[in-house]
Each structure stands twice: as structure tokens, then as C-alpha cells.
C-alpha positions as CSV (number, residue, x, y, z in Angstrom):
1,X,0.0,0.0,0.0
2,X,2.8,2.4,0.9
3,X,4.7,1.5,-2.2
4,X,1.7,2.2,-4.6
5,X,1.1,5.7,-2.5
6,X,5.1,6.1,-2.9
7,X,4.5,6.0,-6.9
8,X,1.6,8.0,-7.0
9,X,3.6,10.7,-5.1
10,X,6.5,10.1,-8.2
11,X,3.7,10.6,-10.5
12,X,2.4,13.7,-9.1
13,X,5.7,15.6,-8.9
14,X,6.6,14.9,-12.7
15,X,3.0,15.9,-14.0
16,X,4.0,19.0,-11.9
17,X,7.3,19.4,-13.2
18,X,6.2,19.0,-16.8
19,X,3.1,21.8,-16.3
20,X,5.6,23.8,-15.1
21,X,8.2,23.5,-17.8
22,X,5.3,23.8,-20.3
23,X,4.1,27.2,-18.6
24,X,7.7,28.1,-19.1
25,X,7.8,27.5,-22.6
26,X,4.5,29.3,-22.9
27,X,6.0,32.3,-21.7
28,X,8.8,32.2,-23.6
29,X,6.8,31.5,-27.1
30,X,4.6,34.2,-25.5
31,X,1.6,32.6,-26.3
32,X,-1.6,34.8,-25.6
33,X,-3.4,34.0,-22.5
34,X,-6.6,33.7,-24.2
35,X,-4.9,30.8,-26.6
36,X,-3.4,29.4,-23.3
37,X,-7.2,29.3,-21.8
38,X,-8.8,27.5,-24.6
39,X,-6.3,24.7,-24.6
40,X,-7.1,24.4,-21.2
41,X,-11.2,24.4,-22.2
42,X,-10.5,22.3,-24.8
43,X,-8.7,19.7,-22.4
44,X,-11.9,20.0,-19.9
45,X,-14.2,19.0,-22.3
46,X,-12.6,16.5,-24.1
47,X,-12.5,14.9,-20.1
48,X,-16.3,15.6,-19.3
49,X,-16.9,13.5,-23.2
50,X,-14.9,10.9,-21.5
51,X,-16.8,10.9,-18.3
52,X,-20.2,10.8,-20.1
């Protein structure tokens, strides 16, 4: 049980890592905030289609 928590933790921290790198590039390409926010939409629906 500890070891599975243990991975999930592992899992967490790279998901984190790689949102943050991704922001970072964002920033760098300067990619508009509104372009940034429909991504993110996009991502939200395509999970609620899933869910349904």
C-alpha cells in the first residue's frame, strides 16, 4: 500500500514538473493567455466527453 502511494507521489511531482516547464515555454513563445485558456477548455471538455 505504501509503495503504490510512494509512486503516486512520483507521479504527481513529474506531472508537476512538466506543467511547469510547459508554462515556461509558454511564456517564452509568448503565447496569448486567451490561446493558453482555450487549450485548457479544450482539455476540460474532451474529459467531461470521456466521463459521459
Amino acid at each position: 500500500m505504501e509503495k503504490m502511494i510512494y509512486i503516486l507521489g512520483i507521479r504527481l511531482e513529474i506531472r508537476i514538473l512538466l506543467l511547469e516547464s510547459y508554462i515556461r515555454q509558454g511564456i517564452r513563445q509568448k503565447i496569448s493567455r486567451r490561446q493558453f485558456w482555450l487549450g485548457v477548455s479544450c482539455d476540460q471538455e474532451r474529459r467531461k466527453k470521456r466521463l459521459v
